[in-house]
C-alpha atoms as a printed R data frame, in Angstrom:
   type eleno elety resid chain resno      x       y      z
1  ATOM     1    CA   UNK     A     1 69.882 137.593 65.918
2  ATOM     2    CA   UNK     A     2 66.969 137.845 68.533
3  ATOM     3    CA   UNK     A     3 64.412 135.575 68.885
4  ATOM     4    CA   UNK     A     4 61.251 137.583 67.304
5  ATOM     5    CA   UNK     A     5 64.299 137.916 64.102
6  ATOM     6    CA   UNK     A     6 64.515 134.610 64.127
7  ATOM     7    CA   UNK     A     7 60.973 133.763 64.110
8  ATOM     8    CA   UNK     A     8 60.126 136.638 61.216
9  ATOM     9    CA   UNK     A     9 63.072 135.046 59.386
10 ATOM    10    CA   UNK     A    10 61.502 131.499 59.867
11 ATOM    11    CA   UNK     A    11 57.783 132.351 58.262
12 ATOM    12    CA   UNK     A    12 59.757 134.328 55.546
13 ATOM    13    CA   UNK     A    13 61.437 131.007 54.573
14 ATOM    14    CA   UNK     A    14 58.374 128.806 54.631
15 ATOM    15    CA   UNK     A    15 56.707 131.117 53.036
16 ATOM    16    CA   UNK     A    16 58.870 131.720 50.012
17 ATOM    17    CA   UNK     A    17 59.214 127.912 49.888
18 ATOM    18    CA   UNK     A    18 55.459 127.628 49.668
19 ATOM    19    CA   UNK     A    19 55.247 130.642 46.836
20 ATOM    20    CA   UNK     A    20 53.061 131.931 49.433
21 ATOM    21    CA   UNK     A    21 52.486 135.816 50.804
22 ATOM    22    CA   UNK     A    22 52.527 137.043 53.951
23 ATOM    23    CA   UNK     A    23 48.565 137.745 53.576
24 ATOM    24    CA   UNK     A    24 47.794 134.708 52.138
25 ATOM    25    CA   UNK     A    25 49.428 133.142 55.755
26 ATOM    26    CA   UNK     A    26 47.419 135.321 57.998
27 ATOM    27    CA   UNK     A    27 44.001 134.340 55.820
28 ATOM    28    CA   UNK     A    28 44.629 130.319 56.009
29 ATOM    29    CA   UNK     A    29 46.142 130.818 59.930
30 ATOM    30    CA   UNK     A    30 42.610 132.707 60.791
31 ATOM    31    CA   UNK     A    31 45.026 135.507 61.543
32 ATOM    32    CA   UNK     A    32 44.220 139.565 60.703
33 ATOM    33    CA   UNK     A    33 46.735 140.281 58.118
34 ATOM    34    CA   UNK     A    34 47.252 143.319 60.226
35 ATOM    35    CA   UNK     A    35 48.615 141.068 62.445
36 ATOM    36    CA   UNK     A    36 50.723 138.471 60.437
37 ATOM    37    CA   UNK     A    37 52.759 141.847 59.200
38 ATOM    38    CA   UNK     A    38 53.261 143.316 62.367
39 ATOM    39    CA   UNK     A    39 55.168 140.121 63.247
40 ATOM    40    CA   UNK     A    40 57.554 140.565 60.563
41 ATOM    41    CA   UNK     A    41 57.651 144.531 61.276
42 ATOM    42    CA   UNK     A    42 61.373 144.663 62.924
43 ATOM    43    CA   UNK     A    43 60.283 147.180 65.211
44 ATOM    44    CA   UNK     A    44 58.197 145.364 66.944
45 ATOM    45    CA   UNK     A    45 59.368 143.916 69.953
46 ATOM    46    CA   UNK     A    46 57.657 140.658 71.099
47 ATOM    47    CA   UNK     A    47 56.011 137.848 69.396
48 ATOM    48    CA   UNK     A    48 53.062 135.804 70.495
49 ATOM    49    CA   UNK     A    49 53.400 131.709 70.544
50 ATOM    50    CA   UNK     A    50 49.899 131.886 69.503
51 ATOM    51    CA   UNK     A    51 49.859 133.478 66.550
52 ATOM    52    CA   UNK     A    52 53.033 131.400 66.153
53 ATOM    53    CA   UNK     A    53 50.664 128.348 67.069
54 ATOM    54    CA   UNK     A    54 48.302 129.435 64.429
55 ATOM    55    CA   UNK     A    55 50.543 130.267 61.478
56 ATOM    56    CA   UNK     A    56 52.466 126.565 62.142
57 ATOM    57    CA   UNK     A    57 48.199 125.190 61.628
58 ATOM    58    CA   UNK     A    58 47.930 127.460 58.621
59 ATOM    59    CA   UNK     A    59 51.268 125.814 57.226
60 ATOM    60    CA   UNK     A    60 50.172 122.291 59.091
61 ATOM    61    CA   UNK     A    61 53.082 122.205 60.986
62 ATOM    62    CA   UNK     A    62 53.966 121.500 64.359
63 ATOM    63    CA   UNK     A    63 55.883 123.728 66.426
64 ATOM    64    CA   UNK     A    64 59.023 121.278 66.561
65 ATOM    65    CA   UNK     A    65 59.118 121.388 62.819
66 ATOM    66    CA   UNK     A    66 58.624 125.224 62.993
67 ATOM    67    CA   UNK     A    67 61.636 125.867 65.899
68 ATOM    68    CA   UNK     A    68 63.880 123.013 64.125
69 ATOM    69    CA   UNK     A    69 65.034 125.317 61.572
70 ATOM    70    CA   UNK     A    70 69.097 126.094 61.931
71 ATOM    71    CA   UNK     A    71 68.063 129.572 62.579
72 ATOM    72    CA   UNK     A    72 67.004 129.010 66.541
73 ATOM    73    CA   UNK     A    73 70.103 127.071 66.895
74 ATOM    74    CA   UNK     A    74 72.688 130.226 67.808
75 ATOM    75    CA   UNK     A    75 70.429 133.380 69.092
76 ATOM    76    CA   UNK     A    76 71.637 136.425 70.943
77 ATOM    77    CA   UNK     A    77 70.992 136.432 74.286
78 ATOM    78    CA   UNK     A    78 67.493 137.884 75.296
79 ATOM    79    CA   UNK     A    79 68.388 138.456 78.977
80 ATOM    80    CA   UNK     A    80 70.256 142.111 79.335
């Protein structure tokens, strides 16, 4: 799994565990919902920590609680 997988996989799961839509992350992160769903398009390529920054706010929590999960923990190998 890559990285900006891992990451998609990660708001997914908070998310879900808040009963919470994608839109309803961008609007308390102060993120375009545009935006928040490009993130979690696959076929996009790279991720921004700042939007990352501001959807951990939105959830109010830090990124060492949000790059804790189990899913970081094995990830493919970005460098080709």
């Amino acid at each position: 799994m890559s990285v900006k997988d891992a990451v998609a996989e990660r708001f997914h799961q908070l998310c879900r565990d808040r009963h919470m839509k994608i839109n309803e992350l961008a609007n308390v992160s102060g993120v375009t919902p545009s935006t928040a769903y490009s993130m979690m398009d696959a076929t996009r390529r790279d991720v921004s920590i700042v939007t990352i920054k501001k959807f951990c706010d939105g959830l109010d929590i830090t990124l060492g609680e949000f790059f804790s999960a189990a899913v970081f923990e094995q990830l493919d190998q970005e460098i080709q």
